[in-house]
N, C-alpha and C positions, 0 to 999 in steps of 0.2 A: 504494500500500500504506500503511495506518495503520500507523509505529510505533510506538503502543503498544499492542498487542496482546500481546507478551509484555515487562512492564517489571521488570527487576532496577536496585530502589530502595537504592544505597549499601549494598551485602552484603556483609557482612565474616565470616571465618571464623578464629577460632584454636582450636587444639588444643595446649592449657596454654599455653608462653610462645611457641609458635609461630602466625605468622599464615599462613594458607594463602593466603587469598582477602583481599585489603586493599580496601575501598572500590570492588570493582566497582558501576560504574552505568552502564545502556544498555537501552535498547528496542530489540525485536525486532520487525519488520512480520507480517502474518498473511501466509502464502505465501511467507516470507522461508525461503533457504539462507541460515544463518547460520553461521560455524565459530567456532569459539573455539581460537587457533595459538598454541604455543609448544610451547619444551624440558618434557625432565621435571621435574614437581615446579614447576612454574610456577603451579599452583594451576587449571587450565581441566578436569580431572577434576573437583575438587570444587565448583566451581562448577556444573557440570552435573548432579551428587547434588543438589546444593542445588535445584535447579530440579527435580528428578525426586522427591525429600521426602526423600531415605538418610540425607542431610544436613541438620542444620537451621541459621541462620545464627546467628552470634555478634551479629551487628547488622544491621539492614537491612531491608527487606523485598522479597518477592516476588510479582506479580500478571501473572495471565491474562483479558484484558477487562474488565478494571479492579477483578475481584475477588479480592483478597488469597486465596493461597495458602500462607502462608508457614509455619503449624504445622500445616497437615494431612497427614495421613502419603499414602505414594505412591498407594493404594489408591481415594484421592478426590481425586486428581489427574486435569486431563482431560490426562493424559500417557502415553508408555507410552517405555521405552528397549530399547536393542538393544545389547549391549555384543560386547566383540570375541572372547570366547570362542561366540560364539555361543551358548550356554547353549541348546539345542533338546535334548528327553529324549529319551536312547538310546532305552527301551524303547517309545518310538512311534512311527507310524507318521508320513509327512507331512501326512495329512490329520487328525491327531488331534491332534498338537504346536501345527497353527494352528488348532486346534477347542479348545485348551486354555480361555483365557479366558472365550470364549463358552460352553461350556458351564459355568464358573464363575459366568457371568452367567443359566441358565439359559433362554439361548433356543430357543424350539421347533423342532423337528427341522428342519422345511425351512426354515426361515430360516436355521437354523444351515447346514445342508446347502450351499443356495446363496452365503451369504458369504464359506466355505470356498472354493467351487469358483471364485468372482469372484476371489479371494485369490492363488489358483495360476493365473490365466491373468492376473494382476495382473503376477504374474512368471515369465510363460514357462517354470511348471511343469507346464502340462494333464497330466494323466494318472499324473501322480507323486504321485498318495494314499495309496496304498498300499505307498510304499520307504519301507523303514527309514531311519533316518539315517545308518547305517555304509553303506550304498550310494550315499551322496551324495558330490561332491566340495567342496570347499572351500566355492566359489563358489555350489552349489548348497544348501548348510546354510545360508552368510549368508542366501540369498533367502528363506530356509523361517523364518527370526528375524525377518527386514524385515517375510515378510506375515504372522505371529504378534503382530508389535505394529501393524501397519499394522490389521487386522481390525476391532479394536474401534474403529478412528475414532478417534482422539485428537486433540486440535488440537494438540500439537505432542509433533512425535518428536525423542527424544532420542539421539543415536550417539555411542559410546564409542568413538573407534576401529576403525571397524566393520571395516574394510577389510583393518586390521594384521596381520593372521595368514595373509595370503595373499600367492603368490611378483608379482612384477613386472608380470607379463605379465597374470593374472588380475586385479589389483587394476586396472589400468588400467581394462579391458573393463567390471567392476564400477563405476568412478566413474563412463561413463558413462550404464550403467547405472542408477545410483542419482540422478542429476541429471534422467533424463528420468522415471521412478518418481513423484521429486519435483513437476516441473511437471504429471504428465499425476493426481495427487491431490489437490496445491494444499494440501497441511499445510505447517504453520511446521516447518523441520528446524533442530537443532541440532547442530549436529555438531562432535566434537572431536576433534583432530589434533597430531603434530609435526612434520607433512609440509606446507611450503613448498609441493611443486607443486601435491601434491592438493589444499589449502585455494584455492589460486588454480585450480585449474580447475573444482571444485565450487560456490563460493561466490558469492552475491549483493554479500556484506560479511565482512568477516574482523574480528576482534579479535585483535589480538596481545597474549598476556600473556608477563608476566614477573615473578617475587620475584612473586607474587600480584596483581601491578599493571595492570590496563589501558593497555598504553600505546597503542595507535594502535585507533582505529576505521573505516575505508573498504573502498573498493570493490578486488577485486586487483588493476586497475590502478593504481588510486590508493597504494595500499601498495608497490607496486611502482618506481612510477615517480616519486612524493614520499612518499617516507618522512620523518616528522617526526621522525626523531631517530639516533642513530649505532645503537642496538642495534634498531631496528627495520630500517634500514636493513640492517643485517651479518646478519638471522635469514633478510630475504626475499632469496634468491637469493643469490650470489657478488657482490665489491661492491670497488671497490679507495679506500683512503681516502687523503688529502691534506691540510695543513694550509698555511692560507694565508692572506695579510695583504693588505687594502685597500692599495693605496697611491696611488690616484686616483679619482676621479668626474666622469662627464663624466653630466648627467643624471640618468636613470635607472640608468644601469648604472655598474658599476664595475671597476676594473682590479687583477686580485690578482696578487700574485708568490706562486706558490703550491714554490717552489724547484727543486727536481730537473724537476718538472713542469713547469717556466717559466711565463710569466704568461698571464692567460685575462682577456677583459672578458666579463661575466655583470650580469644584471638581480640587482641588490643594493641597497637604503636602507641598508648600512651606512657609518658615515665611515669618512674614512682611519684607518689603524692598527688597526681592528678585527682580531681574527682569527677567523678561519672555520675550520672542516670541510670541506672540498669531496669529493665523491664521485662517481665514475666507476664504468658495467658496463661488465664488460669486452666485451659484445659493443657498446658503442659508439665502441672502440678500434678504427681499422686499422691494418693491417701492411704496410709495403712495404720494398723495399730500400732506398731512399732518398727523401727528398722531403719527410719529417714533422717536426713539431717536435721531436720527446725521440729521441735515438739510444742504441738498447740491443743487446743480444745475448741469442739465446733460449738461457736456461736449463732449461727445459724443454718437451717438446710430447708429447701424448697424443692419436692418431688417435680420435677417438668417432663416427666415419660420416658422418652429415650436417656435423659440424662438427668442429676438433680447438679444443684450449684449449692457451696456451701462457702460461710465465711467462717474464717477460723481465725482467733485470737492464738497471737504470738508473745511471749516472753520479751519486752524494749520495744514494741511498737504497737503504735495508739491506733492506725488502720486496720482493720480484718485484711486479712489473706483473700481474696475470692477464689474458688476452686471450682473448676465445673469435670465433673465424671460419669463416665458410661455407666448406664445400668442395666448392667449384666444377671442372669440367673444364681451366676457365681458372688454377684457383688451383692450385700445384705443394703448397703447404703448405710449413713452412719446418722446419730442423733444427737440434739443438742448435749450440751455439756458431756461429750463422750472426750475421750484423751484420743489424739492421734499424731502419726507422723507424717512432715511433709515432706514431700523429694521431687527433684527433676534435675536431668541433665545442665550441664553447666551452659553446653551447646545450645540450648533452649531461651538462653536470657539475650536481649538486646541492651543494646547498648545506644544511647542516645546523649548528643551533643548538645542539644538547644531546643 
């Protein structure tokens, strides 16, 4: 995939002494799932205005194939967005809401007729041209918004949250839905979010923002499993932290006393005395009765089926432990105020600069 297919060149947005979007810069590959992750108010709404025209940029620019987009309004964009109200008009039908555009564009009837009808068996509506929209369920209005901006071909779709307004169990079924959508079209998706799991099961690549900032760019494993820094590391998944000091080097690696946690040797260039961040998931913590380096007691534990999650008080430190474990036939699972041991490989802990 070419990255630059879609490039946002240093975009910066403020609204009076407020900066929304500060110095986003990143290329986007054509066929690329790309998300744009964080809380609210992190600025990844108006970044994706800014790409779709709503928005126009306080500094920067914006380009599709190398041709500068950046002051043309949305209209002469080759873009099209889908936002999470689904915004599909009461007063029509299915097959007229995803005929909207096109017949804006004035195409002749059977062309129109047949890209409508490819549109709905796009998304496993055959036959549903003629429902209203108050006859649709949730999942089925998103699909009628997807193939209404999907119709006119746009090289890249924009999603506001598309998903957001749907319970648990639907939004699921929909992401994988909307990921296989994606491959079997082959458009650049942009898609924005402040859901951790859905960005990591959607995505080719993620951006995590924050205060309007870009801070990490990668793949969801690589976000996941090196995070380049403490608040990227705390946004993606549950994450338990530790502060810890060099105090030998044999090599490559080095030897930390990281305190309550006791000491770990880890691949590190730093010298002695430095001090580190070190970072543990908790599902690379095990639990036993005895055996493990750190002796705690669970403070708390929540049955969630496949697995429970426990927090465990440690001996010098004022945080609970988070621990999450398989629940096995073999495993009884463990209860509050029970004694137990905690362990994990040394190769399991990250290490974080900033």
């Amino acid at each position: 995939m070419s990255e630059d297919f879609l490039r946002i060149a240093h975009v910066s947005k403020r609204f009076g002494g407020v900066t929304a979007v500060d110095d986003a810069d990143l290329a986007i590959a054509r066929g690329e799932f790309f998300s744009l992750l964080g809380p609210s108010g992190c600025g990844k709404t108006t970044l994706l205005r800014m790409i779709a025209g709503f928005e126009y940029p306080s500094a920067g620019d914006i380009f599709v194939e190398g041709a500068r987009i950046t002051d043309l309004p949305p209209n002469q964009r080759p873009s099209n967005m889908v936002f999470q109200s689904y915004a599909i008009f009461p007063h029509l039908n299915v097959f007229d809401n995803i005929a909207y555009g096109l017949r804006k564009a004035k195409l002749k009837r059977a062309e129109l007729r047949k890209r409508v009808e490819d549109a709905l068996a796009m998304i496993k509506l055959d036959g549903f041209g003629a429902r209203r929209a108050d006859q649709l369920s949730g999942g089925q209005r998103q699909r009628v918004a997807l193939a209404r901006a999907l119709v006119q071909r746009p090289k890249v779709l924009l999603l506001d949250e598309p998903l957001g307004a749907l319970d648990k169990r639907l939004r699921e079924a929909m992401q994988i839905e909307l990921r296989q959508l994606q491959k079997s079209v082959g458009i650049t998706f942009v898609f924005v979010t402040h859901d951790q799991e859905e960005a990591l099961a959607l995505s080719d690549r993620v951006a995590v923002m924050s205060g309007g900032r870009i801070l990490q760019i990668a793949s969801p494993r690589e976000l996941y499993e090196a995070p380049n820094c403490r608040e990227v590391a705390d946004f993606i998944g549950e994450i338990n932290f530790f502060d810890g000091v060099v105090r030998a080097r044999d090599g490559e690696r080095a030897t930390l006393d990281a305190g309550a946690a006791g000491t770990m040797t880890v691949a590190a260039p730093d010298a002695a005395g430095t001090k580190l961040l070190l970072a543990l998931r908790p599902e690379k913590i095990s639990l036993s009765a005895a055996g493990g380096r750190v002796a705690g007691t669970v403070a708390a534990a929540a049955y969630l089926g496949e697995r429970s999650h426990y927090n465990i008080r440690i001996a010098g430190r004022d945080a609970p432990v988070s621990v999450a474990a398989q629940n096995t036939a073999a495993q009884a699972g463990h209860k509050v105020g029970e004694a137990v041991h905690l362990d994990w490989s040394d190769d399991a802990v990250l290490i974080l600069r900033s």
